[in-house]
Backbone bond lengths (Angstrom), bond angles and torsions (degrees), N, CA, C in turn:
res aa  C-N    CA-C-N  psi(-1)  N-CA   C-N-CA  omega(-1)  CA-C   N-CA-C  phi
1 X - - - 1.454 - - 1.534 111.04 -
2 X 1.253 109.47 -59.34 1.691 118.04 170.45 2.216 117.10 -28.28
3 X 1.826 87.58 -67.46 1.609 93.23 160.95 1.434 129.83 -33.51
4 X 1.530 102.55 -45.71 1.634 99.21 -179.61 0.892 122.87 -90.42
5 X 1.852 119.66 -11.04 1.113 102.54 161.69 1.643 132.84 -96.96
6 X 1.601 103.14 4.62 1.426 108.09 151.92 1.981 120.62 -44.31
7 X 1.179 84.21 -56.69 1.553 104.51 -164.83 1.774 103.22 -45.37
8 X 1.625 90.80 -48.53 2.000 111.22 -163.86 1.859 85.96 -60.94
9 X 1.076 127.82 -63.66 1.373 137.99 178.30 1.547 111.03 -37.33
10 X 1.358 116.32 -54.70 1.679 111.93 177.78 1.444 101.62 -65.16
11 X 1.603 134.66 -47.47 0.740 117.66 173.41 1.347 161.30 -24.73
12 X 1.694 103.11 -56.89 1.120 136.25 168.98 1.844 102.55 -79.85
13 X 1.339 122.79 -7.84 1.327 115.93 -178.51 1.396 116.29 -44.59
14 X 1.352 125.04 -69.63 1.620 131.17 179.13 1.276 124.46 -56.99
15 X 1.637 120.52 -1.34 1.424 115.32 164.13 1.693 97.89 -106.62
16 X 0.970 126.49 -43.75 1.389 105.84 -179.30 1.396 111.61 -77.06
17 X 1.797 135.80 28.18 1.270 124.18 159.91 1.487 109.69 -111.19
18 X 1.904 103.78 -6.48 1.464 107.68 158.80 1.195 116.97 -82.60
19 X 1.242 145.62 -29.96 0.862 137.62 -162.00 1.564 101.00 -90.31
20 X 1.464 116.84 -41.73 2.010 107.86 -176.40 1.535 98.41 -64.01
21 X 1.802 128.70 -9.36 1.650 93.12 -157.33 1.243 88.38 -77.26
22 X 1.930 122.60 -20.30 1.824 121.35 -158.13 1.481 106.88 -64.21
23 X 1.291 116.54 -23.95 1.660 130.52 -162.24 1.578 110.91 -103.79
24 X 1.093 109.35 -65.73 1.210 100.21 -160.21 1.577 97.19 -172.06
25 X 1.890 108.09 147.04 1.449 103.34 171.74 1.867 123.29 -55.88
26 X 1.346 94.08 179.04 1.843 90.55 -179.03 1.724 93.79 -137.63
27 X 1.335 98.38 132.68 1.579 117.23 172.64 1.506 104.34 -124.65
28 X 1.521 90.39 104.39 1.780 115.18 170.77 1.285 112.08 -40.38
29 X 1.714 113.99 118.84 1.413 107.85 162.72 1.528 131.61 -48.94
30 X 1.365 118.95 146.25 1.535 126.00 169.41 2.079 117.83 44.69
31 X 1.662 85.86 19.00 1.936 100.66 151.27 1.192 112.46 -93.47
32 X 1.497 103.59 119.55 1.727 91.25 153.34 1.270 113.82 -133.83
33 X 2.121 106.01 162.88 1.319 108.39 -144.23 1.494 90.66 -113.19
34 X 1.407 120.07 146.44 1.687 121.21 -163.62 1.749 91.72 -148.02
35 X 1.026 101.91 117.83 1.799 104.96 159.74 1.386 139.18 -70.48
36 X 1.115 134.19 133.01 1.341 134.24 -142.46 1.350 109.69 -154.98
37 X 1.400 124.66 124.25 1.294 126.15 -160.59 1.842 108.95 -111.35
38 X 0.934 127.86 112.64 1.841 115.56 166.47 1.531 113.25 -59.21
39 X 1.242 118.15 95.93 1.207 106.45 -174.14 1.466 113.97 -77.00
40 X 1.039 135.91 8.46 1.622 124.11 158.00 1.568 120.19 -67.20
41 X 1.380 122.73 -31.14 1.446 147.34 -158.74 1.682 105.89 -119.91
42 X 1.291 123.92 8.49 1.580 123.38 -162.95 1.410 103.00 19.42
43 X 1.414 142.16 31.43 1.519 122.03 156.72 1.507 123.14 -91.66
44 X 1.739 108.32 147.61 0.833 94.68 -172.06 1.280 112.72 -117.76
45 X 1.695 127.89 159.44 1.894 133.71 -155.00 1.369 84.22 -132.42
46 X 1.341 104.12 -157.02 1.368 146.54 -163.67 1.415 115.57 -159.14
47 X 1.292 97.57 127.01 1.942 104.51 157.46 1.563 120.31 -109.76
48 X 1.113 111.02 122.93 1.750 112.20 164.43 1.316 116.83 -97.38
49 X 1.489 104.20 99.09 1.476 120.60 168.35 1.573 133.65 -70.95
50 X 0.989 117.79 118.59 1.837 107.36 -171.86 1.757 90.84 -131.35
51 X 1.418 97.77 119.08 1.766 113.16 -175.06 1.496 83.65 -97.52
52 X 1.657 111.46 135.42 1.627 117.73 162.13 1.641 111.51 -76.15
53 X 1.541 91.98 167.47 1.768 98.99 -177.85 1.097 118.32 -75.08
54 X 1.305 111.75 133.95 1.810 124.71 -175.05 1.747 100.85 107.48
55 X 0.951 111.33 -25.69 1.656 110.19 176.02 1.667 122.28 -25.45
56 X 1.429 111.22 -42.21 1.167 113.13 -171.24 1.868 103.85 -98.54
57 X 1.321 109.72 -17.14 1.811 105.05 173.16 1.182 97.41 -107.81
58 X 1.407 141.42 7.69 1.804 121.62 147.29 1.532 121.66 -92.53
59 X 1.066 117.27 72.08 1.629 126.10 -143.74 1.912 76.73 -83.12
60 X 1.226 159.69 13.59 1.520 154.45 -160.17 1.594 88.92 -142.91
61 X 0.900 144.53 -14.37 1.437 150.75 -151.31 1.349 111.22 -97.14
62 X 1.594 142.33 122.93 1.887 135.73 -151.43 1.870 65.69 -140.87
63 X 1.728 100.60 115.93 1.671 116.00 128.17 1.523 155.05 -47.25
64 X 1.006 106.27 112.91 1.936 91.89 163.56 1.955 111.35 -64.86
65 X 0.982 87.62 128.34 1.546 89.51 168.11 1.444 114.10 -113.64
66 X 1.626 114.33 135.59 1.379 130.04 171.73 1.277 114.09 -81.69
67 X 1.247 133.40 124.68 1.887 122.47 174.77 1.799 88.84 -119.81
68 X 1.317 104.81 118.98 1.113 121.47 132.18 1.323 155.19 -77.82
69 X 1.554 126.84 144.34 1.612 104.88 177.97 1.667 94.32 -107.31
70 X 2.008 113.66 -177.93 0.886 132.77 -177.48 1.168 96.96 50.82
71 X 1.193 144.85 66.57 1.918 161.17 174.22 1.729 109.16 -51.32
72 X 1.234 123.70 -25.79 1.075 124.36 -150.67 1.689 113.82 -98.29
73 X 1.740 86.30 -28.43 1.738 120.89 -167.02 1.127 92.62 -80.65
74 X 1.741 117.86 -56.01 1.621 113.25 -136.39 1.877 89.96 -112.94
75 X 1.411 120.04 -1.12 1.452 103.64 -175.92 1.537 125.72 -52.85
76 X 1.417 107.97 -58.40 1.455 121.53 163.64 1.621 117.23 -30.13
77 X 1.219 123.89 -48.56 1.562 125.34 -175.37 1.312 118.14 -79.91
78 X 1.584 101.05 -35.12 1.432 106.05 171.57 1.658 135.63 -90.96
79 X 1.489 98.26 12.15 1.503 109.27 -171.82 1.575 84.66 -116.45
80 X 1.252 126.60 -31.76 1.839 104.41 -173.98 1.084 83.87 -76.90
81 X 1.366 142.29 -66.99 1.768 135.81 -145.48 1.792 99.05 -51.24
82 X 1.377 117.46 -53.46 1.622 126.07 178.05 1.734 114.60 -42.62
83 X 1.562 93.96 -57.28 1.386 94.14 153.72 1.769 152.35 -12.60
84 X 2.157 80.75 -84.17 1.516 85.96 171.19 1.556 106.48 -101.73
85 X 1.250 148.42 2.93 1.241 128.44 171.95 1.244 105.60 -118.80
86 X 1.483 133.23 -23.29 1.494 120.72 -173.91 1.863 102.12 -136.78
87 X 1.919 103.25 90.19 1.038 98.92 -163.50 1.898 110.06 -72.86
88 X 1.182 97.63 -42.08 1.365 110.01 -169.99 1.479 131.59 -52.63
89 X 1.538 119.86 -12.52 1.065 155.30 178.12 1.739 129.82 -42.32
90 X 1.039 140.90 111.82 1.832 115.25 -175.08 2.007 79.58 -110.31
91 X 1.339 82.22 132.18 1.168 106.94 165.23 2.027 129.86 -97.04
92 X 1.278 124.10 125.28 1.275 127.15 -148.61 1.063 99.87 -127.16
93 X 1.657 147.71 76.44 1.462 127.81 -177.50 1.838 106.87 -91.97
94 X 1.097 110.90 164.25 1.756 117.55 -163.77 1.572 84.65 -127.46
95 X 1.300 90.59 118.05 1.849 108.42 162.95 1.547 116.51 -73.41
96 X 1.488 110.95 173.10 1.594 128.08 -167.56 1.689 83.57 -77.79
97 X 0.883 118.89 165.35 1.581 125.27 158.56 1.613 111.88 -63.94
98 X 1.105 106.26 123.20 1.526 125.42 -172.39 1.681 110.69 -72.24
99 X 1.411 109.96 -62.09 1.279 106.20 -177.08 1.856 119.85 -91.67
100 X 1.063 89.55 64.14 1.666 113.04 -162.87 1.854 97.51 -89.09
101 X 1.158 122.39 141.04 1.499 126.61 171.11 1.313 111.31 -19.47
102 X 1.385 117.88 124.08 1.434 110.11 171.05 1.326 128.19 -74.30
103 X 1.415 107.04 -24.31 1.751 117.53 167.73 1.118 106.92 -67.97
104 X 1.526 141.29 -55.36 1.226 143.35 -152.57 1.514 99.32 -89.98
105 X 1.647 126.92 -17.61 1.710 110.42 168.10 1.632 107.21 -96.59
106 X 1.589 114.28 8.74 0.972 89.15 164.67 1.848 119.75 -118.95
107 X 1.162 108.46 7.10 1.273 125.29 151.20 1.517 136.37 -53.88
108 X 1.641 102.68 -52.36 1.661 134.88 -147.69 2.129 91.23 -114.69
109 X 1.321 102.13 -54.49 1.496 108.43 -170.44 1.961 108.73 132.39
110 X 0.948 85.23 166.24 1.683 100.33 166.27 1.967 110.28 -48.30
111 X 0.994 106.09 -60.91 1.092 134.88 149.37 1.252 142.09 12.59
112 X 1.878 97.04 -40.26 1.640 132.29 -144.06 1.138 95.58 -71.53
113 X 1.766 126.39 -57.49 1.589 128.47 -163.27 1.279 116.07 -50.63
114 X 1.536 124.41 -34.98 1.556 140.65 178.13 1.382 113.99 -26.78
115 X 1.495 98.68 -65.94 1.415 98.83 176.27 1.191 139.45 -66.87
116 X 1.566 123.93 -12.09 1.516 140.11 168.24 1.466 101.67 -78.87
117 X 1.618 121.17 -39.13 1.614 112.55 -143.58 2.023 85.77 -98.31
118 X 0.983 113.43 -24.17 2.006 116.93 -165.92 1.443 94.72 -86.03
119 X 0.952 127.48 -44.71 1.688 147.71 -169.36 1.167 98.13 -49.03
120 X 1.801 124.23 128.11 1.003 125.20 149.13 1.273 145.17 -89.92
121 X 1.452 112.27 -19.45 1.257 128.50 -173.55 1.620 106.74 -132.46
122 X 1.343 103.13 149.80 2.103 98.62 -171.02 1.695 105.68 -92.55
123 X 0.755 102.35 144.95 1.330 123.74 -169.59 1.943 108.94 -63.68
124 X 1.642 118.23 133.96 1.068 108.73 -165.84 1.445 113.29 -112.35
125 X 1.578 109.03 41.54 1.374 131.40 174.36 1.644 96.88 -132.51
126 X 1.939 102.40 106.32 1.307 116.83 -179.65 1.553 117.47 -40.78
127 X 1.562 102.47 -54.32 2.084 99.62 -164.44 1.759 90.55 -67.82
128 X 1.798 138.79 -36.32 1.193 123.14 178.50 1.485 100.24 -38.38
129 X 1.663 108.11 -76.52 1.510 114.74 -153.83 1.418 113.58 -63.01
130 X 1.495 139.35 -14.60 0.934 145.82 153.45 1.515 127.09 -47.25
131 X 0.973 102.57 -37.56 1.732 118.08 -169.75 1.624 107.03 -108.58
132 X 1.259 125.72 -16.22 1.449 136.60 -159.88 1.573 100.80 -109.78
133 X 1.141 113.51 -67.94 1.505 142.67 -169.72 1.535 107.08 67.06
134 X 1.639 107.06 72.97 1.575 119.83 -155.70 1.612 84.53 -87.66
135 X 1.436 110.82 167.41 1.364 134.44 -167.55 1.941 127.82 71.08
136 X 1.024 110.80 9.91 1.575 109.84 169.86 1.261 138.00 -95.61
137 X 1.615 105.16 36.81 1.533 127.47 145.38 1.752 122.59 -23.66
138 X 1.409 89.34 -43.20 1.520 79.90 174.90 1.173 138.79 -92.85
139 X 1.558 95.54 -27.44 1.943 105.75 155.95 1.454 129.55 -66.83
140 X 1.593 107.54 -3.20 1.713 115.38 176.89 1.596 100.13 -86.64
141 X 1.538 110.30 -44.72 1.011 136.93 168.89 1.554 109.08 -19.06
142 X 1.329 97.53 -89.32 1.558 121.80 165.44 1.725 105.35 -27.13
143 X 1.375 123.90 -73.33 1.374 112.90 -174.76 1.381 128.84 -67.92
144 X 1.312 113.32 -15.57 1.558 114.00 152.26 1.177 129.04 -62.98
145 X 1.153 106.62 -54.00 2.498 115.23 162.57 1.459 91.06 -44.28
146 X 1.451 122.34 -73.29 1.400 116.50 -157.75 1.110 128.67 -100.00
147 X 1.174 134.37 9.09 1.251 134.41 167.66 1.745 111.85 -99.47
148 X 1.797 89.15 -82.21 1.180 119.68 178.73 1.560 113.15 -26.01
149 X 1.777 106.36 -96.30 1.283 121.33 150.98 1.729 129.76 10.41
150 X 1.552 104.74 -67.05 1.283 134.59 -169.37 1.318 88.58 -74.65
151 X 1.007 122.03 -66.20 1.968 120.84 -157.99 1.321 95.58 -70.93
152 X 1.518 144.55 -24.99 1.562 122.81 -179.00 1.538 105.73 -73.06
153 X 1.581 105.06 -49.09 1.229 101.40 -171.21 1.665 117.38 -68.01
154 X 1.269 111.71 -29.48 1.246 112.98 175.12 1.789 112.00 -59.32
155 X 0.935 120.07 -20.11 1.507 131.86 175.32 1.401 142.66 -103.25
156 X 1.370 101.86 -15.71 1.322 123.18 -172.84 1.518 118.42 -169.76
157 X 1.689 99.87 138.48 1.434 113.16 -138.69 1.752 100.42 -76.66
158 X 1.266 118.51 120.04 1.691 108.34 -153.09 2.000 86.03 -132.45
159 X 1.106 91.73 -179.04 1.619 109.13 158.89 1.115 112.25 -157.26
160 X 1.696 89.54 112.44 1.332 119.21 165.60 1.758 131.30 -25.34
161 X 1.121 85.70 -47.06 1.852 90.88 -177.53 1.462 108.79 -93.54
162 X 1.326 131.91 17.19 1.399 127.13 174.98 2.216 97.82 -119.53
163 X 1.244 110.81 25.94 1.629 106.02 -163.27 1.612 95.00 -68.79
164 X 1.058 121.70 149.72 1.619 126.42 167.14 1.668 109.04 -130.08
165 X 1.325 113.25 132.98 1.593 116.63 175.44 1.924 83.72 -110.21
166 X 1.783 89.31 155.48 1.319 100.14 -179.21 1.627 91.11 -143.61
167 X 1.771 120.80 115.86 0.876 119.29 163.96 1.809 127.64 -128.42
168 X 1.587 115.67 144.71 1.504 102.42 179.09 1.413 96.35 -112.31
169 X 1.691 98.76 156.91 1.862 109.46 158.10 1.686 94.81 74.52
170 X 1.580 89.77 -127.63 1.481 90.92 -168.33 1.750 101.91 -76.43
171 X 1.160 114.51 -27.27 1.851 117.90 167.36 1.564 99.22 -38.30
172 X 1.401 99.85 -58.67 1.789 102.77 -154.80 2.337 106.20 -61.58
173 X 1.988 90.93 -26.28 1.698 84.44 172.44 1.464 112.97 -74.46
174 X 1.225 119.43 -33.23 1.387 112.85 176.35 0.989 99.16 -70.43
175 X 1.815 171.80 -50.33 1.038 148.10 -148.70 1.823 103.65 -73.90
176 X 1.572 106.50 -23.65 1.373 97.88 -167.27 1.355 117.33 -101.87
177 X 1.760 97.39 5.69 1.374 104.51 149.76 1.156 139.89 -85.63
178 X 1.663 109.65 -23.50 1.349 119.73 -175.68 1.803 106.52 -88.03
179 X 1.492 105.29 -10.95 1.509 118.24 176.34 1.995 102.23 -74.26
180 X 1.001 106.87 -47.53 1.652 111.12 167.34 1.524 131.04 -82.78
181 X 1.088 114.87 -2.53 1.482 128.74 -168.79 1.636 114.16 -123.65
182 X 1.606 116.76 -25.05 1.046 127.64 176.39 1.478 123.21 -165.45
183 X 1.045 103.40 58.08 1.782 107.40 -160.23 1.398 118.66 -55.12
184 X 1.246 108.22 -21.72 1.551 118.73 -176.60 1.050 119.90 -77.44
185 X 1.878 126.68 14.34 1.083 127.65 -153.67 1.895 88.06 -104.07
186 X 1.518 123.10 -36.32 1.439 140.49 -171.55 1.340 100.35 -111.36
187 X 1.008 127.10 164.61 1.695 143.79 168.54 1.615 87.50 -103.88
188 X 1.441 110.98 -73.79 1.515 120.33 -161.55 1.850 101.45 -99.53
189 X 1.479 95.86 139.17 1.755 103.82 170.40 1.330 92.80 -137.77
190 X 2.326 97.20 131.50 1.363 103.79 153.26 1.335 110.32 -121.39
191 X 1.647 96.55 132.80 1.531 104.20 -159.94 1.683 100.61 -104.81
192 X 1.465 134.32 107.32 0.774 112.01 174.86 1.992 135.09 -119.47
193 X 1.265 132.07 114.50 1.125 152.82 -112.19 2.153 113.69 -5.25
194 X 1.353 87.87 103.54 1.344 108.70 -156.02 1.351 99.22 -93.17
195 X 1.517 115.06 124.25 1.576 124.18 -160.59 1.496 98.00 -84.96
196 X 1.866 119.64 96.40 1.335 122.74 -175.44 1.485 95.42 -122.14
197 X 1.588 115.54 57.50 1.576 113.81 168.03 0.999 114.79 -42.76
198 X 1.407 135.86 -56.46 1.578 131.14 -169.22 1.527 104.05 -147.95
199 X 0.907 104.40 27.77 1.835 112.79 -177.39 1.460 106.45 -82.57
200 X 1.606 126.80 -32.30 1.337 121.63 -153.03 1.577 121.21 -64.25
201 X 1.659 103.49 -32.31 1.860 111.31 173.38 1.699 103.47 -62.56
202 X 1.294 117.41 -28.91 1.396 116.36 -155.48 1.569 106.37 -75.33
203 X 1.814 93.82 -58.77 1.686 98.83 158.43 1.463 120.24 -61.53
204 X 0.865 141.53 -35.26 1.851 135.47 155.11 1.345 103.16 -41.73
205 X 1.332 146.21 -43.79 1.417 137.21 -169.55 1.531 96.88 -95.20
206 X 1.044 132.47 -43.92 1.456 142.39 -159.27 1.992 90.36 -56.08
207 X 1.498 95.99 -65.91 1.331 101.90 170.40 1.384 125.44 -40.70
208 X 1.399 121.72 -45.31 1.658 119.27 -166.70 1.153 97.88 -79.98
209 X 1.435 135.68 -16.15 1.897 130.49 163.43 1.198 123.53 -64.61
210 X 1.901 116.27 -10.71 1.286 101.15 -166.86 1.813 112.73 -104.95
211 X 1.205 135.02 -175.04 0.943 121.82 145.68 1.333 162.40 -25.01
212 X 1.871 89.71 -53.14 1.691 121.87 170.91 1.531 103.21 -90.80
213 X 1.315 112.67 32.75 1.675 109.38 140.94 1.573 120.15 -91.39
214 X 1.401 109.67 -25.74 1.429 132.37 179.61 1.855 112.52 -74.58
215 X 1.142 95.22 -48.40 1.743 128.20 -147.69 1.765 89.44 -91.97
216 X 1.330 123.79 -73.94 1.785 132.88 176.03 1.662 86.25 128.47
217 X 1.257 100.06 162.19 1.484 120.02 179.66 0.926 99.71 -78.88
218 X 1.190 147.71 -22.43 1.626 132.44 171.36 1.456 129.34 58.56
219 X 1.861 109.35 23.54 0.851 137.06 -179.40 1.481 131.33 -103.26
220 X 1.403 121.02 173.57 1.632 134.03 168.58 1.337 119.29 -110.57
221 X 0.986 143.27 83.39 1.938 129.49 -166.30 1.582 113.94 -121.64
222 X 0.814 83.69 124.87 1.954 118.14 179.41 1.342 109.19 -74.01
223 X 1.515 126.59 100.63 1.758 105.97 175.73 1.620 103.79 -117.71
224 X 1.157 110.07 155.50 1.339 114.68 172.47 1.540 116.05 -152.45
225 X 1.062 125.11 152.66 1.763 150.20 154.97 1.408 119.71 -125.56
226 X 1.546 98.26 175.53 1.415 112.52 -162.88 1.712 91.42 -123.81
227 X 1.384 108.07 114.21 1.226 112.40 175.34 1.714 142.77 -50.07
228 X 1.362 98.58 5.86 1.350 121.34 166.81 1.960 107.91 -114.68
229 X 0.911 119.10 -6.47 1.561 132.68 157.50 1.680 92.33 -47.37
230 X 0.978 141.12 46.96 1.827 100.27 178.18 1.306 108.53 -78.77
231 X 1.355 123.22 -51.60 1.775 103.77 -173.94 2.096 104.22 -39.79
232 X 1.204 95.28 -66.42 1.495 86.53 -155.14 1.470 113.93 -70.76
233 X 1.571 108.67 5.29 1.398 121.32 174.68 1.867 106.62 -60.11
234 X 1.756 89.81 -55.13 1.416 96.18 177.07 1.785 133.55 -54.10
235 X 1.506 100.92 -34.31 1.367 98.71 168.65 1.562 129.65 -83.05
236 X 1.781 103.52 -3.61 1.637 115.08 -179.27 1.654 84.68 -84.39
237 X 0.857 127.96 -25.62 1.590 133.74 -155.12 1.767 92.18 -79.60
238 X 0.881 153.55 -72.92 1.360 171.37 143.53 1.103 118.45 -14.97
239 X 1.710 109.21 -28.18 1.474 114.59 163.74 1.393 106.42 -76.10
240 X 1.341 129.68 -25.75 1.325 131.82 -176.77 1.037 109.40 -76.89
241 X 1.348 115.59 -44.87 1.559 114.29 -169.55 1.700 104.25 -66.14
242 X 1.193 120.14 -21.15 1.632 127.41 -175.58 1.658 115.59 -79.50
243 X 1.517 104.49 -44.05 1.364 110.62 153.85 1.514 131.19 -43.75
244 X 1.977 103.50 -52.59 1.600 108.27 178.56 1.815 104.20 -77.49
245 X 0.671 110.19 -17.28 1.957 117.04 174.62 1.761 94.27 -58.97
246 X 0.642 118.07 -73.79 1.520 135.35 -173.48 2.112 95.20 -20.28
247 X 1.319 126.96 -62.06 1.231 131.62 -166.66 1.079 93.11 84.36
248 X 1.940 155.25 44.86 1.005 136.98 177.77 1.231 103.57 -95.69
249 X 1.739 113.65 126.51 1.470 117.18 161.97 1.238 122.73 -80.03
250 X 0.975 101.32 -8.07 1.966 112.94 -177.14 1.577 96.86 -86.36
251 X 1.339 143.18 0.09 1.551 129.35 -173.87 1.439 93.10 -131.75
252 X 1.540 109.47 125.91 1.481 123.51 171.66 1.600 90.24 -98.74
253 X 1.847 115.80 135.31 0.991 117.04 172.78 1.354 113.68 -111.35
254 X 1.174 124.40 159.11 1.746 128.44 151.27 1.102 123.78 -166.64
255 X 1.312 95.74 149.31 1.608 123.85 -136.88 1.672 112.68 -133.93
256 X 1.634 112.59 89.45 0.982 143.88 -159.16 1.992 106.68 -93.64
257 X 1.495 132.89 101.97 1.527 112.64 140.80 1.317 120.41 -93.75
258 X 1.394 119.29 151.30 1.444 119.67 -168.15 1.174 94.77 -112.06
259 X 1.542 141.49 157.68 1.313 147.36 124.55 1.492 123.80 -17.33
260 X 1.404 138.52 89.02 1.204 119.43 -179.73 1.495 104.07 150.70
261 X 1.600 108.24 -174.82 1.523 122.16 168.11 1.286 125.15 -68.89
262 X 1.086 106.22 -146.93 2.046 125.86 162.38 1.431 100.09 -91.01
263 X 1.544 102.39 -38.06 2.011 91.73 175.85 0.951 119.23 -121.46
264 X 1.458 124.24 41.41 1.500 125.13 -175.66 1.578 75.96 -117.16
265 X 1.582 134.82 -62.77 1.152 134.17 -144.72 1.235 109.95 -88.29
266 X 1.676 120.45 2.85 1.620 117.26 142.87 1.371 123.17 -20.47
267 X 1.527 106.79 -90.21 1.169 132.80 -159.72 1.750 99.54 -49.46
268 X 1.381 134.27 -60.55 1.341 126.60 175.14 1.537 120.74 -59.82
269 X 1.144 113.75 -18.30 1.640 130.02 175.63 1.806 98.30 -57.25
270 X 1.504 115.52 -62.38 0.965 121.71 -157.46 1.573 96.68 -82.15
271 X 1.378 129.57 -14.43 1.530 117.86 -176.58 2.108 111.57 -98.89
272 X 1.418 74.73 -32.14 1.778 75.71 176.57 1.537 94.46 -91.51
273 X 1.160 143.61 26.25 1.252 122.68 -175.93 1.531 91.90 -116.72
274 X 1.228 105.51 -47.24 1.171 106.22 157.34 1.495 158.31 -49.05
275 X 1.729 91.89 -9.86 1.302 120.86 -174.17 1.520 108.75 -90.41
276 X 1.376 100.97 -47.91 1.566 130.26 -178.58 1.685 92.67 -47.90
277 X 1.380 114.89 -71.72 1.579 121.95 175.96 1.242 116.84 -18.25
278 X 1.779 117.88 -82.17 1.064 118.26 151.61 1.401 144.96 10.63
279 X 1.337 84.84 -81.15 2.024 106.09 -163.40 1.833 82.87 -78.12
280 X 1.479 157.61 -31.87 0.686 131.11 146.93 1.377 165.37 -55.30
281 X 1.730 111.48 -20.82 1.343 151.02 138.66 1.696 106.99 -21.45
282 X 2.056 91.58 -53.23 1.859 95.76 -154.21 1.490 90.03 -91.71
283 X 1.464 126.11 -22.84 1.795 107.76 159.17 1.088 104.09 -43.12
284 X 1.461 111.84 -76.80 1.549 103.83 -155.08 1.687 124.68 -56.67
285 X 0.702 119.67 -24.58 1.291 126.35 177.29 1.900 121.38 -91.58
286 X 1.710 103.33 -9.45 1.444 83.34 166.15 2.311 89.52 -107.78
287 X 1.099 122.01 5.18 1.468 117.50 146.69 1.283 131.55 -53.75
């Protein structure tokens, strides 16, 4: 029953976000918004926190926490699905960088930091990389381990070994960088159609430098596309095949196509991805 009424809810999403812009703004129940600085980079983000019910009368009780990126896009989808399929959950989404150029967010969009902070590699068109400062995956990297990370747990009663990142698009390449570059940062990754145009040799080598080529990713990962994706179907496709190359017993995979586009297969990304979460949670715990 819950499932369908996820679905009835996405449904009706795009008329009830026409209808609040005619009236009046909308402030999401039981989010709250806290500022947060990377102190390696003095920039400053945002976290949207959503504590589940009972949080404050299970005072003995350790969370899985979800961290999302692009917080602003994906909150709405990922707080009903948390809702009705994964109640127990604190949800953590990480904003664009706030105090970002005012010319360049109002040129580019709100938006703008995405492409510097998801980006793995810098761009080999000077005025791009000049104006962008593409490739600093690993310095976003960095403020999620140490900032981010640190300040939930430092605040709220979580468990560590159940953390889940949930990323789309260019979110979903940074998750599958930080899945090869630092795996120990998530237990669970849902990657959903993750823009790996020409990234996949890089993460194949990126990987054979690290440790957890030796050790196994020691992970859970969620992949998905939109069955009209085919170019970038093919390079998510190749990322898989690089993953199953590996022989890792330590990485449970799955491997999701959806019906649809790049933005049709959002919305099911975030509900079956969410589902997947779930139904794994209740293994482990009736194990």
């Amino acid at each position: 029953m819950r499932k369908i009424l996820v679905f009835v809810c996405l449904a009706l999403l795009p008329f009830l976000s026409a209808e609040a812009s005619e009236t009046s703004s909308l402030t999401l129940p039981k989010i709250q918004v806290f500022p947060i600085k990377d102190t390696q980079s003095d920039r400053q983000y945002e976290l949207y926190i959503k504590l589940p019910e009972g949080y404050s009368k299970n005072k003995d009780k350790a969370y899985p926490v979800i961290y999302y990126t692009d917080a602003i896009w994906h909150v709405e989808i990922l707080s009903g699905a948390a809702e009705f399929l994964m109640e127990d959950a604190i949800l953590v989404g990480i904003s664009w960088q706030k105090d970002i150029n005012k010319d360049l967010r109002e040129e580019v969009g709100q938006h703008v930091s995405r492409y510097r902070d998801y980006s793995i590699k810098k761009s080999s068109n000077p005025e791009v990389q000049a104006k962008h400062q593409l490739g600093q995956a690993n310095n976003h990297l960095n403020f999620i381990r140490n900032n981010v990370i640190k300040t939930v747990e430092s605040n709220y009663r979580t468990a560590p070994d159940k953390r889940t990142y949930f990323g789309y698009s260019a979110g979903g390449l940074f998750g599958a960088y930080i899945l090869m570059a630092q795996p120990d940062t998530f237990k669970n990754y849902i990657l959903g159609s993750p823009s790996l145009r020409r990234d996949v040799p890089y993460l194949s080598k990126l990987s054979s430098n690290t440790p957890s080529q030796l050790r196994g990713l020691n992970a859970n990962v969620f992949l998905s596309y939109g069955t009209l994706e085919q170019e970038l179907g093919e390079h998510i496709e190749k990322f898989i095949s690089m993953l199953k190359k590996r022989n890792d017993k330590t990485l449970s995979l799955k491997h999701v196509v959806i019906e649809g586009s790049h933005q049709t297969a959002f919305p099911m990304t975030g509900v079956q991805g969410v589902t997947w979460l779930s139904n794994l949670q209740n293994e482990g715990n009736e194990s």
